[in-house]
C-alpha positions as CSV (number, residue, x, y, z in Angstrom):
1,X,0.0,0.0,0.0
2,X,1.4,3.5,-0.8
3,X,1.3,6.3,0.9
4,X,0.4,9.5,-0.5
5,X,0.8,12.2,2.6
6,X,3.3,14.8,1.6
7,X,6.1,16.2,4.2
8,X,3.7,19.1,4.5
9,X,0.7,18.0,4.9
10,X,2.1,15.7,7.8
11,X,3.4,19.1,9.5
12,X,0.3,20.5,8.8
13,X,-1.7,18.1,10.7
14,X,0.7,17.8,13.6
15,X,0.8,21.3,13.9
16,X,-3.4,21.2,14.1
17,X,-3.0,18.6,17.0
18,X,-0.9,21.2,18.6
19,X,-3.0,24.1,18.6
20,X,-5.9,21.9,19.6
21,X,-4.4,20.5,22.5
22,X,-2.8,23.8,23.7
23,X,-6.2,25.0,23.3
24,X,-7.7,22.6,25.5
25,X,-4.7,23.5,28.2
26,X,-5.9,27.0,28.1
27,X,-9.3,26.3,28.7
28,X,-8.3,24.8,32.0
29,X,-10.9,25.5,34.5
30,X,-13.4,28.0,34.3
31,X,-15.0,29.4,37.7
32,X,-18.1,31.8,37.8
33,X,-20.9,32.8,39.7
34,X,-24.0,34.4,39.4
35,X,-27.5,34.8,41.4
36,X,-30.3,32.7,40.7
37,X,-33.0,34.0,40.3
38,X,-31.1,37.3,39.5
39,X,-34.6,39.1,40.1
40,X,-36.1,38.5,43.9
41,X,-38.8,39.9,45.9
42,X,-38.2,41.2,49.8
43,X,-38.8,38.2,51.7
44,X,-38.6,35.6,49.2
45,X,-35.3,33.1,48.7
46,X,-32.6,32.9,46.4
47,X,-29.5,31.6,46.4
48,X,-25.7,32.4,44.6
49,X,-23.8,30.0,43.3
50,X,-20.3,29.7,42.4
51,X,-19.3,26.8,40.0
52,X,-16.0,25.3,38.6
53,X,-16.3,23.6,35.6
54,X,-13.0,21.6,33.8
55,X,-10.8,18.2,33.7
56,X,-11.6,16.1,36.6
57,X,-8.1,16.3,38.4
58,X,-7.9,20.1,38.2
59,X,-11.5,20.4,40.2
60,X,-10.7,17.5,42.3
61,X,-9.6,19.7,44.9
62,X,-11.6,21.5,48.0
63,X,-12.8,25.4,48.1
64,X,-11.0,27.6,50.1
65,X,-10.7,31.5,50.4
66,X,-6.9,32.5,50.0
67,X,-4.8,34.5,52.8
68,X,-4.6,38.4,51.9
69,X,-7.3,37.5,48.8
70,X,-10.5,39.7,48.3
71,X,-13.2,37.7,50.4
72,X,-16.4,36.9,49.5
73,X,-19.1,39.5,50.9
74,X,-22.8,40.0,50.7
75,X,-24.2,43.5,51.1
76,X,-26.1,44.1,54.6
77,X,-29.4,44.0,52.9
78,X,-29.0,40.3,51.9
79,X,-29.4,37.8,55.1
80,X,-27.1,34.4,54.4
81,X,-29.6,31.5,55.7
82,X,-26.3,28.5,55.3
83,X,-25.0,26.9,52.2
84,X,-23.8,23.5,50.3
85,X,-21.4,21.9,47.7
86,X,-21.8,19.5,44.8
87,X,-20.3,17.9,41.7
88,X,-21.5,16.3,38.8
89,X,-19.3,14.4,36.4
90,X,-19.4,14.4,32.1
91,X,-17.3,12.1,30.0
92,X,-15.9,12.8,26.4
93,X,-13.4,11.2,24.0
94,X,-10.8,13.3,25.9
95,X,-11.9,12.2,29.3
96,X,-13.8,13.0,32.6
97,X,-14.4,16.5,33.5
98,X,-16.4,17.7,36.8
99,X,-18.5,20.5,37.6
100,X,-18.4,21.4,41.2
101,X,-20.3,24.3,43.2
102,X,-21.0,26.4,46.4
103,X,-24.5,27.3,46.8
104,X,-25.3,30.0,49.5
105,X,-28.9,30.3,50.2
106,X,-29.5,33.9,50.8
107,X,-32.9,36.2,51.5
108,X,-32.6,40.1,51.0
109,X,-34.3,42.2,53.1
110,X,-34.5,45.5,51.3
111,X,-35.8,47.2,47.9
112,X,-32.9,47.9,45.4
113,X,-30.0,46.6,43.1
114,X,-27.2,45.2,45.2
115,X,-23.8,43.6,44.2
116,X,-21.4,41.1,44.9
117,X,-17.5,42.6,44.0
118,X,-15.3,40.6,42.7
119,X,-12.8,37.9,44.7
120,X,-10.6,35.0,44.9
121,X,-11.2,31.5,45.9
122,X,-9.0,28.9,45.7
123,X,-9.4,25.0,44.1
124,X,-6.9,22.6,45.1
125,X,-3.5,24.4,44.7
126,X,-4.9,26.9,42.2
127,X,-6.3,30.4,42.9
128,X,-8.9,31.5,40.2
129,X,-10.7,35.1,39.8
130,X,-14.4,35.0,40.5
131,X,-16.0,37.8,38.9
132,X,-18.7,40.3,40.5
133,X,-22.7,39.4,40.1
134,X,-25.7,41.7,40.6
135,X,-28.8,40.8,42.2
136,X,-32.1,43.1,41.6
137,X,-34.1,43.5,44.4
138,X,-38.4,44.3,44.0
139,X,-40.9,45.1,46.5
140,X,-43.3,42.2,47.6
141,X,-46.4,41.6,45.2
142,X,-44.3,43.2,42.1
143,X,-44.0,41.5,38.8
144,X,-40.7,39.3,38.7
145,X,-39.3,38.5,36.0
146,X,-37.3,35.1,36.3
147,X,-34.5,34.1,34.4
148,X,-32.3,31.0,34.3
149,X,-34.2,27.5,35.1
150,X,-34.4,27.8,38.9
151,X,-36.2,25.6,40.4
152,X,-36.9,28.5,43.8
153,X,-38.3,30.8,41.0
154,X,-41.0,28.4,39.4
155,X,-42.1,27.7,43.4
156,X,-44.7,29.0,45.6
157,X,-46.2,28.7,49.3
158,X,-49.0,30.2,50.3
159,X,-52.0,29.7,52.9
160,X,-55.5,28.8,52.0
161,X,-58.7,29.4,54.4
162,X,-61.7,28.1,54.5
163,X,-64.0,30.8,53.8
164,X,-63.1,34.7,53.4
165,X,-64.5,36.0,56.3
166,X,-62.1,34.6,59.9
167,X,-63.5,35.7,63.7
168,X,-61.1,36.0,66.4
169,X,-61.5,32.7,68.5
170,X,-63.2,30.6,65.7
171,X,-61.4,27.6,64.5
172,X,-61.0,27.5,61.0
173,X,-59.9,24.7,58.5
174,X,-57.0,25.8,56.2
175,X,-54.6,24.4,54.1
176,X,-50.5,25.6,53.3
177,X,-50.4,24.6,49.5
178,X,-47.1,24.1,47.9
179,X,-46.9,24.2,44.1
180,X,-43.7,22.3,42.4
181,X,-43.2,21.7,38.5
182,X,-44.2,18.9,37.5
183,X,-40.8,17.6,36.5
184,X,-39.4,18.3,40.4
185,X,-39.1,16.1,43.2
186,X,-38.9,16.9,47.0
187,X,-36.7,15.8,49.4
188,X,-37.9,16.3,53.3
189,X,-35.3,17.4,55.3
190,X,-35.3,15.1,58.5
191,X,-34.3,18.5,60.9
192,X,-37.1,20.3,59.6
193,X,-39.6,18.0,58.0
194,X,-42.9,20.5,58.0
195,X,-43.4,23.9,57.8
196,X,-42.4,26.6,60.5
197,X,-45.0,29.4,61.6
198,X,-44.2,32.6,63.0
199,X,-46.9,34.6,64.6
200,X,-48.2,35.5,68.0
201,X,-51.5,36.2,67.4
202,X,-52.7,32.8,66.6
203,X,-52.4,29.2,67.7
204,X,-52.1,25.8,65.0
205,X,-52.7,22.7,65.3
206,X,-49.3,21.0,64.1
207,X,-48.7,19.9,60.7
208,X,-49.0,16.0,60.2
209,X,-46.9,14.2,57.9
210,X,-49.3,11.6,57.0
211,X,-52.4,14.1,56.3
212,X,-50.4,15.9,53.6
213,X,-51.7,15.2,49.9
214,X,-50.3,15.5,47.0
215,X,-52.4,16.0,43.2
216,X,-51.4,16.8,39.7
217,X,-53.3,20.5,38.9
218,X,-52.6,22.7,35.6
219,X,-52.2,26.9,36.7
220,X,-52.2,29.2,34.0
221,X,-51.7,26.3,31.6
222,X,-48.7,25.0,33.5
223,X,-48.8,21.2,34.7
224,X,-47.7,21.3,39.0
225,X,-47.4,19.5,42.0
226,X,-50.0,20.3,44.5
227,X,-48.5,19.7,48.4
228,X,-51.4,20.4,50.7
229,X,-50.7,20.6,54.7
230,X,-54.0,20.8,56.5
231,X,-54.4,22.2,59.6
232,X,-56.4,24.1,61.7
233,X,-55.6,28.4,62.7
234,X,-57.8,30.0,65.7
235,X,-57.0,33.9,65.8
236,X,-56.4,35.5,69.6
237,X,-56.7,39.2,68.5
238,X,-59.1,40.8,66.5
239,X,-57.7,43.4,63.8
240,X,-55.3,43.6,61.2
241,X,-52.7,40.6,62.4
242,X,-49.2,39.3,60.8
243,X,-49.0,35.4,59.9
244,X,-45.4,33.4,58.5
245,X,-44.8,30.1,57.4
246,X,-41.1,29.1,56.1
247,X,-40.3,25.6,54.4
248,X,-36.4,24.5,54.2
249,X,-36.9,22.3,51.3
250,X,-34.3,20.3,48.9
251,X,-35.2,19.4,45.7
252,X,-34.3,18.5,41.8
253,X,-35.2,18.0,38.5
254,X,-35.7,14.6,36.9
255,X,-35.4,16.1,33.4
256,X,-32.2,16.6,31.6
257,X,-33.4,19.7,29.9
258,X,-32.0,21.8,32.9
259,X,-28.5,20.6,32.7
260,X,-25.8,22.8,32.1
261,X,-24.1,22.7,29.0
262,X,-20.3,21.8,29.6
263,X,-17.8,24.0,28.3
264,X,-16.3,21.7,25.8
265,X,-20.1,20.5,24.7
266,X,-19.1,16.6,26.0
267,X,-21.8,14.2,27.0
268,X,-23.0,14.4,30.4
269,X,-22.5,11.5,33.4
270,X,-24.7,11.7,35.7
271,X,-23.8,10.2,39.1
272,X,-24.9,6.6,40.2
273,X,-27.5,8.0,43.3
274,X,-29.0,11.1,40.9
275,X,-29.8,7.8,38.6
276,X,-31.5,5.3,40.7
277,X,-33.6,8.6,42.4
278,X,-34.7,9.3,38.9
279,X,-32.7,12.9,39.5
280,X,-31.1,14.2,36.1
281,X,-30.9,17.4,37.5
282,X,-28.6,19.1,40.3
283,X,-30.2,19.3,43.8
284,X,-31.0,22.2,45.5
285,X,-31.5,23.4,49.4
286,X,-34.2,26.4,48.6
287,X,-36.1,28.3,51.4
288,X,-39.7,28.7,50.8
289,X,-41.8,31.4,52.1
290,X,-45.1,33.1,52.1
291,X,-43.8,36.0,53.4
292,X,-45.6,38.5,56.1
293,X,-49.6,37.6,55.4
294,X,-52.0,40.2,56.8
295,X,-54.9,38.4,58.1
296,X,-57.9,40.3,59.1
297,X,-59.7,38.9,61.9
298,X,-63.0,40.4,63.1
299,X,-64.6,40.4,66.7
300,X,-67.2,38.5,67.4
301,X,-70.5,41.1,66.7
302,X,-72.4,42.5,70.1
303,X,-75.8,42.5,68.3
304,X,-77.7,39.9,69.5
305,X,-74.9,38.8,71.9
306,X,-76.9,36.2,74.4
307,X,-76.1,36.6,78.3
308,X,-75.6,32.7,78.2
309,X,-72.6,33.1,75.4
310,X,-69.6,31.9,76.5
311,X,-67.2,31.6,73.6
312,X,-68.1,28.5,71.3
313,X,-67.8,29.1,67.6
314,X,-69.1,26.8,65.4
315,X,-72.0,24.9,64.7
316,X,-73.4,22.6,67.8
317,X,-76.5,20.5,69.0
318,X,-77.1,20.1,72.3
319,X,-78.8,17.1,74.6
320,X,-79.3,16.6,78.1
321,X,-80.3,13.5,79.7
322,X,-80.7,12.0,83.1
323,X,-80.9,9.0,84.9
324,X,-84.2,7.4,86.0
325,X,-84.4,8.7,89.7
326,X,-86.8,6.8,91.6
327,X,-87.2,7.2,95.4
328,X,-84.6,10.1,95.0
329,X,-84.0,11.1,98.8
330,X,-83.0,15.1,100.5
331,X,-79.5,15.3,100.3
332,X,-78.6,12.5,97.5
333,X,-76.3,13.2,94.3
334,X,-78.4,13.3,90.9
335,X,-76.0,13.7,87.7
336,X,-77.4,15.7,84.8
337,X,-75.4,14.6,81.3
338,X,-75.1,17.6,78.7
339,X,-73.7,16.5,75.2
340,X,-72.7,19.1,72.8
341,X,-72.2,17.8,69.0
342,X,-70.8,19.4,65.9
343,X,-67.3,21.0,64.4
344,X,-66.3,24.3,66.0
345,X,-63.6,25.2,68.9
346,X,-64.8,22.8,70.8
347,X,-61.1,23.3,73.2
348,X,-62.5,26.9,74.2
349,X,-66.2,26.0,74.9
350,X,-66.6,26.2,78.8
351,X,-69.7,24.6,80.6
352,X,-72.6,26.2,80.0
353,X,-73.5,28.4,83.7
354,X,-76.2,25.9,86.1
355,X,-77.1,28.3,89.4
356,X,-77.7,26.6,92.4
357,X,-81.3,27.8,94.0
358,X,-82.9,27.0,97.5
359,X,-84.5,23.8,95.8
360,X,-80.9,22.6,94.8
361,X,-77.0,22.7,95.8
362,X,-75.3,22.9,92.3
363,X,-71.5,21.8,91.6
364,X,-68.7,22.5,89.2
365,X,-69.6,19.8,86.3
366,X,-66.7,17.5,84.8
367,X,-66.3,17.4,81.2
368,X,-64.8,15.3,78.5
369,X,-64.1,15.4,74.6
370,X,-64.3,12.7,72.3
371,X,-62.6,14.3,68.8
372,X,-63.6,12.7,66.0
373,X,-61.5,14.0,63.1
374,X,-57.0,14.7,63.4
375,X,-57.6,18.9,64.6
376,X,-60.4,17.9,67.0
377,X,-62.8,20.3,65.3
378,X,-65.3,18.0,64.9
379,X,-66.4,15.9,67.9
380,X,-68.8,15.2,70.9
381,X,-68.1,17.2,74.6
382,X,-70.3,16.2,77.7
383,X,-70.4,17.7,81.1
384,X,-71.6,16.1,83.6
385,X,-73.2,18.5,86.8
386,X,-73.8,17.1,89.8
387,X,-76.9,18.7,91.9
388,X,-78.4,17.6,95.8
389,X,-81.6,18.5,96.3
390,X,-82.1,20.3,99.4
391,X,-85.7,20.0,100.4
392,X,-88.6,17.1,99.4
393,X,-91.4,17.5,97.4
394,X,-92.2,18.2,93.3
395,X,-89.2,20.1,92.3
396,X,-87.7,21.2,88.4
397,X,-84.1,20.3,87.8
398,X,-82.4,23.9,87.1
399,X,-82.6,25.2,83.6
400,X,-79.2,24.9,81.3
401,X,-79.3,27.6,78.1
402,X,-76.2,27.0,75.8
403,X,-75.6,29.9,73.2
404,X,-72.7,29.7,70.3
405,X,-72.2,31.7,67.6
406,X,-72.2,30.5,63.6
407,X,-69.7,32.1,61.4
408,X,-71.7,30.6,58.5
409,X,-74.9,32.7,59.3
410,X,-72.9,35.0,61.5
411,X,-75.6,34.8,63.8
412,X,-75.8,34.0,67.8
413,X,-78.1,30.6,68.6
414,X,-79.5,29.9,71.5
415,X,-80.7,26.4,72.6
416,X,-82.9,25.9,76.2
417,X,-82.9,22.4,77.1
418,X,-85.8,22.1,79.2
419,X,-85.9,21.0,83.3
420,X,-86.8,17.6,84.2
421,X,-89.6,17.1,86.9
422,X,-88.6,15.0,90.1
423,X,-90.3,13.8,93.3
424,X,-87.9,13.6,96.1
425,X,-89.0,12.1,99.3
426,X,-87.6,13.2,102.8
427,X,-84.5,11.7,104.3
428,X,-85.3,8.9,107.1
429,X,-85.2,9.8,111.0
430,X,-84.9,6.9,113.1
431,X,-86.7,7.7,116.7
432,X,-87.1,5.9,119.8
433,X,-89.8,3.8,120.1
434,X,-89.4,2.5,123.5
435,X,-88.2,4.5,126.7
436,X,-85.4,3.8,128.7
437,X,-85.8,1.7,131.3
438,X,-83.7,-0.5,133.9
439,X,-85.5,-3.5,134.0
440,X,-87.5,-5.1,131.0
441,X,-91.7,-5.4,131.8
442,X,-92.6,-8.8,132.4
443,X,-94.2,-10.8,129.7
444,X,-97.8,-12.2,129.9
445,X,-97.1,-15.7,129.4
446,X,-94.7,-16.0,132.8
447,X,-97.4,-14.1,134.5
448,X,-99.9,-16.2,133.4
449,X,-97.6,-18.8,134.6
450,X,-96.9,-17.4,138.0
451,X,-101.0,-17.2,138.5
452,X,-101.7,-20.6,137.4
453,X,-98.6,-22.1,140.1
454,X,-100.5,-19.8,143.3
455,X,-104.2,-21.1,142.1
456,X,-102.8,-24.5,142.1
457,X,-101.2,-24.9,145.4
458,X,-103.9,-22.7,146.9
459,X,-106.4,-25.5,145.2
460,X,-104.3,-28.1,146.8
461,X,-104.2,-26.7,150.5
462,X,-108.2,-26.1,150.4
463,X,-109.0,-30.1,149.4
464,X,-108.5,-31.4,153.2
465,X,-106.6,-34.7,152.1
466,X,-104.8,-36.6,154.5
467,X,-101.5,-38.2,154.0
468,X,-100.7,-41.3,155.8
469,X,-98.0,-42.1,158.3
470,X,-95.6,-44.5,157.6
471,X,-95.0,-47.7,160.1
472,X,-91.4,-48.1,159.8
473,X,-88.2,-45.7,159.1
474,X,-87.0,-48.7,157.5
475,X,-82.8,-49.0,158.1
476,X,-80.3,-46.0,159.1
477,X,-77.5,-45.1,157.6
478,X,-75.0,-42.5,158.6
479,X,-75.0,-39.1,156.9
480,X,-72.5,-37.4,155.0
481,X,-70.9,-34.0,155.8
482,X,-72.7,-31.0,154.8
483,X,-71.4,-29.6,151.4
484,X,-70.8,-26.2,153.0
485,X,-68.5,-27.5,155.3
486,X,-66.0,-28.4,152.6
487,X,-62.9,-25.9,151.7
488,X,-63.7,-25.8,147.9
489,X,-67.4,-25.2,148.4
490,X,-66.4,-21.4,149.7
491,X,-63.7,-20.7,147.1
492,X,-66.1,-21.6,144.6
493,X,-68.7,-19.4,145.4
494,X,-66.4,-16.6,146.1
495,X,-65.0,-16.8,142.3
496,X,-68.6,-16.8,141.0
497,X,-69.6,-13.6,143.3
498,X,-66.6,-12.0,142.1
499,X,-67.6,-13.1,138.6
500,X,-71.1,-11.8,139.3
501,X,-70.1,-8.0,140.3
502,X,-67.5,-7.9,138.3
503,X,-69.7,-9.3,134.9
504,X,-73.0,-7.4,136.2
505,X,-72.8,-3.9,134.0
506,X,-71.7,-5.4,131.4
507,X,-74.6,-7.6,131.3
508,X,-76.7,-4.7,131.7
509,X,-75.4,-3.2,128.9
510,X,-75.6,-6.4,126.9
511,X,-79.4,-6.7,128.1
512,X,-79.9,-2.6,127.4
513,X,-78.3,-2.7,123.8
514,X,-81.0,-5.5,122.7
515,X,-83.4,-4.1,124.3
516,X,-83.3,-0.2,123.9
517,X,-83.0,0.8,119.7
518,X,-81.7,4.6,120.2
519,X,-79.4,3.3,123.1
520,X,-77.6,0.9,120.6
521,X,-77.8,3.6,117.5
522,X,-76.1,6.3,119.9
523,X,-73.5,4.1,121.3
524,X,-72.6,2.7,117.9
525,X,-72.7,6.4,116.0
526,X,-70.2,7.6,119.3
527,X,-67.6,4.4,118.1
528,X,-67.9,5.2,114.9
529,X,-66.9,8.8,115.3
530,X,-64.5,8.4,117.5
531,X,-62.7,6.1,114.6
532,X,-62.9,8.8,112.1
533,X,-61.6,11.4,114.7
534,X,-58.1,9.1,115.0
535,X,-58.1,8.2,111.6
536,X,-57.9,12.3,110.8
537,X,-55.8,12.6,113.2
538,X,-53.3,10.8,111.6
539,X,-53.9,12.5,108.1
540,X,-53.0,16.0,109.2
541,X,-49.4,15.9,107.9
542,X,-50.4,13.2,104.8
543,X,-53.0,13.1,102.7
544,X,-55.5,15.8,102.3
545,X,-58.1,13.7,100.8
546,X,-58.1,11.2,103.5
547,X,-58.2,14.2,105.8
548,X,-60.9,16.2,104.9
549,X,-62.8,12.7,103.8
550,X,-62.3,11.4,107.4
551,X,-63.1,15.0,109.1
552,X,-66.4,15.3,107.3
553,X,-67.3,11.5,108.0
554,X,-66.6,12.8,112.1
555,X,-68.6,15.6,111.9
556,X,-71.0,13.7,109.8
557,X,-71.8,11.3,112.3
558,X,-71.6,13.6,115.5
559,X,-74.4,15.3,114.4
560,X,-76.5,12.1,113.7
561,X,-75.6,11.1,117.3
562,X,-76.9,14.7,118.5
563,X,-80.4,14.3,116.0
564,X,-80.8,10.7,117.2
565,X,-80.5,9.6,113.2
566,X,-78.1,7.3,111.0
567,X,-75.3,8.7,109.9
568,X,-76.0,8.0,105.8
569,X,-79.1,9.9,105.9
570,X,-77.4,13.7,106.9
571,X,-77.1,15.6,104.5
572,X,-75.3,19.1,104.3
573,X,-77.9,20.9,104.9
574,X,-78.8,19.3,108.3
575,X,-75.2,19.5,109.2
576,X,-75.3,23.0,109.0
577,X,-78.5,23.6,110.2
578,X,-77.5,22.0,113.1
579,X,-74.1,24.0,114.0
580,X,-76.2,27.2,113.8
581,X,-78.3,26.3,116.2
582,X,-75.2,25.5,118.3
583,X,-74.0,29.3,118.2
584,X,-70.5,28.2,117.5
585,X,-67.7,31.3,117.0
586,X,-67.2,32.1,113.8
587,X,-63.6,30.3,113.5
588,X,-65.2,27.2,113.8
589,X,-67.9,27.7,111.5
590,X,-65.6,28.8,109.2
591,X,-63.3,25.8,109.4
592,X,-66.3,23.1,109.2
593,X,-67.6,24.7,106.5
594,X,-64.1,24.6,104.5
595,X,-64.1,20.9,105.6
596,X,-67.9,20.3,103.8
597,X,-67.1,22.3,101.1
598,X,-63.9,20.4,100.2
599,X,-65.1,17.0,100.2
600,X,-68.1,17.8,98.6
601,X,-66.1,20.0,95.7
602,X,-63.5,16.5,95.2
603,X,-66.7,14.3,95.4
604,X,-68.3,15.8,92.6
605,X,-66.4,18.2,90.9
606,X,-63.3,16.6,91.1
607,X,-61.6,19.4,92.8
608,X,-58.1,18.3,94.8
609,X,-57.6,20.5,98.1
610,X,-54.2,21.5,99.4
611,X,-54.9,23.4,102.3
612,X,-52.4,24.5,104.3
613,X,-54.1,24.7,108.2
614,X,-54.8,21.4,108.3
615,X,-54.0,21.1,112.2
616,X,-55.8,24.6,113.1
617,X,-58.8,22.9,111.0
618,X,-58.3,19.5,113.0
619,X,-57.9,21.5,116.4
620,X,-61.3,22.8,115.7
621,X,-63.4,19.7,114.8
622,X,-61.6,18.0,117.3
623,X,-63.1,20.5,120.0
624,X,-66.5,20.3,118.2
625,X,-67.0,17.2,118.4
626,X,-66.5,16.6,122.3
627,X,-69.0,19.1,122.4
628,X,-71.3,17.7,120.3
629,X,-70.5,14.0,122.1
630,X,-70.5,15.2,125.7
């Protein structure tokens, strides 16, 4: 085979060869930066990025700011929020070349056109110029125009209520709506995984991972990503009031349309993780924002304001049920059940106001919430009062009105749930049936029985009958010695008169206890006081609801022994009815009626006491009752 390159033409192509790969020597690396977007609103986030782009074992090195360099610095307006690094990696038929970058995350603060001068960073062992970038800043709400491919720039976050209209105290459904392109996918950062609010004048229910849905929607013909975070936003304040919600996000593309074009236009290598995530594109750590929302939250209107109002906002229905009381007694507990259905802010509703009256003794009522949705807006609350009634008869359980107000009609309700009609029947009084005597009345049949033995012997001595006398004494025998004569015959009888003097009251007692009722009552109400008394006693330094429990079972059952009645059947109001007839000073009135009013207030209002004078307390009752069992 013959060759026909001349002498020149081979010089000519070496010399090509040359002047391409001297070329590709000067090319080198080539470091910029710029601002992306280079257009922002105040508020809203952007970040700068400075990228090195050449042969793999030039950019193979770390970032670092030389000594006695130009450093890199942001104007005052421009708040730095943190920054990041990455590298991607191309192949060609020349080799591998990298692209590596710094993003800094930044937020500016204030209207105008602010710059970046120029400095040095070093790569490895090589120092390279970075030149100087301008970043235009634009009031919130102006037209920006984006440039580049940024993901931050084709974002949004913004809040969504319910309806237009919000009242200060009403809890409202709403929804923080993120919007990605359709060709992005998000990363949750595991630090901050859900939005961050920033706001005094309202309270949220906290975001929930798993409520957060995601749909495919088309804005202004553009296909998006739809990210809704429900929750639920109750105002405080009434006026014009600031709202914030940030979201640290990272994300990228999974297109390759966004890549940047290497500077010797080689095919690109994506790395092994951006591959199996379906990610073409470079991440990025972007901070989203809705910036400073003005909400306007209105007060709750005074027209038509009910007395019974007392803060629900919503929509409710309202029940109120009782148990069947039959044979309901002065002085027993009857529950009365209110249920309160619907969606509103059912954690600010207090219980609806129950007044005690003459006919009944009303206490604090216990309450409990079943929620039936994530927010608890929509559920069931009950309360449950607890009323005594004070005197027999027909009486009317009191009245309940509950009044709430309907942001939907903006109107006040009111619903009365009607009384219930009871018969309570007077406590028992035990009284004696019997005085007290020292010895038990015969009964007719011994009597009888003593009158039948006289009429018989009387019979007997009357008839005149004769008895015979007998012939013969038959044979004598000699007698023994008299019994009393023996020693043991007069120890035993002393033991059993000593037994007998000794045993005699109580065998009076014995005999009085079966035979007397109020005798038996009054000595067994005194023991049983007594026990409480000791058992308080020990309790003054311990536990306050064995205290005051034990104090008002003493006092409880003094006054039963003073009434001649059981103990179960007082009731407060006989209590104190009685220890104002007493004239007592008004330290100890004051003390008892701390002592009824605590165990009555744990009993059925669940109350827990933690009073402090327990022993001046104890030093009272405890000189009550010896007056009351003396």
């Amino acid at each position: 085979m013959k060759c026909n390159f001349s002498i020149r033409q081979i010089l000519l192509l070496f010399t090509l060869l040359v002047v391409v790969s001297v070329t590709k020597l000067m090319a080198g690396v080539v470091v910029s930066a710029q601002f992306e977007p280079s257009t922002l609103a105040v508020g809203e986030s952007g970040r700068y990025v400075i990228t090195a782009q050449g042969d793999s074992k030039q950019v193979s090195g770390q970032f670092s700011i030389p000594s006695g360099s130009p450093q890199l610095t942001f104007p005052d307006s421009i708040s730095v929020l943190g920054q990041s690094t990455s590298q991607q990696f191309a192949m060609n038929n020349t080799g591998v070349s990298m692209t590596k970058s710094v993003i800094v995350n930044i937020r500016p603060r204030k209207v105008g056109k602010f710059k970046v001068a120029k400095f040095r960073i070093q790569l490895g062992d090589t120092v390279y110029d970075v030149p100087g970038t301008e970043l235009e800043v634009v009031a919130q709400g102006s037209q920006v125009q984006q440039s580049g491919g940024s993901i931050a720039s084709s974002t949004s976050l913004k809040l969504m209520f319910a309806r237009n209209k919000i009242y200060v105290g009403e809890a409202m459904r709403s929804q923080l709506q993120l919007l990605l392109p359709s060709n992005v996918r998000i990363f949750h950062n595991r630090n901050n995984p859900l939005p961050k609010v920033t706001g005094d004048a309202f309270t949220l229910s906290p975001f929930v991972m798993d409520n957060v849905t995601e749909e495919k929607v088309t804005v202004e013909g553009k296909n998006l990503q739809k990210f809704s975070f429900p929750t639920v936003v109750t105002p405080l304040k009434s006026g014009q009031q600031t709202l914030r919600f940030d979201y640290p996000i990272t994300v990228a593309r999974t297109d390759r349309s966004v890549m940047r074009p290497d500077p010797f236009d080689q095919m690109r290598m994506d790395s092994l993780f951006n591959q199996m995530m379906g990610m073409n594109g470079e991440p990025e750590q972007i901070e989203l924002s809705t910036g400073q929302l003005s909400v306007d939250v209105l007060p709750l209107p005074d027209k038509g304001k009910p007395s019974s109002f007392n803060g629900a906002i919503g929509n409710f229905e309202a029940s109120l049920d009782m148990p069947v009381a039959r044979g309901l007694r002065v002085g027993e507990p009857l529950t009365l059940k209110l249920t309160l259905s619907g969606e509103g802010n059912f954690s600010r509703i207090e219980a609806p106001s129950l007044q005690g009256t003459d006919q009944w003794r009303v206490y604090e009522p216990r309450s409990e919430f079943r929620q039936e949705d994530t927010y608890g807006v929509k559920g069931t609350k009950t309360f449950e009062y607890v009323v005594i009634p004070q005197q027999s008869g027909a009486l009317s359980t009191p009245p309940i009105l509950f009044s709430f107000f309907n942001p939907e009609t903006e109107e006040y309700k009111t619903i009365e749930l009607p009384p219930f009609k009871i018969e309570v029947v007077p406590s028992p009084v035990i009284k004696d049936s019997q005085p007290l005597t020292s010895k038990p009345p015969a009964t007719q049949s011994v009597q009888e029985t003593v009158k039948k033995d006289t009429e018989k012997k009387n019979n007997s001595a009357n008839t005149g009958d004769l008895v015979g006398i007998r012939e013969s004494i038959g044979a004598t025998v000699s007698s023994l010695s008299p019994v009393f004569t023996q020693a043991y015959f007069g120890w035993f009888n002393g033991v059993a008169l000593l037994a007998l003097v000794i045993g005699y009251p109580f065998l009076l007692r014995w005999h009085r206890l079966r035979s007397d009722p109020l005798f038996a009552l009054k000595t067994r109400l005194r023991k049983e006081c007594v026990q409480h008394l000791k058992a308080t006693a020990k309790e003054v330094t311990h536990d306050p609801i064995v205290f005051f429990t034990r104090a008002e079972s003493a006092l409880r059952v003094a006054v039963a022994y003073c009434l001649e009645r059981e103990g179960e059947s007082m009731t407060r109001t006989d209590v104190e009815e009685h220890l104002q007839s007493l004239d007592l000073s008004a330290k100890c009135s004051e003390s008892m009626n701390t002592i009824l009013s605590a165990v009555e207030g744990m009993k059925y209002a669940g109350r827990k006491y933690t009073v402090e004078n327990r022993e001046e307390l104890f030093a009272e009752l405890e000189k009550l009752i010896k007056k009351l069992l003396s």
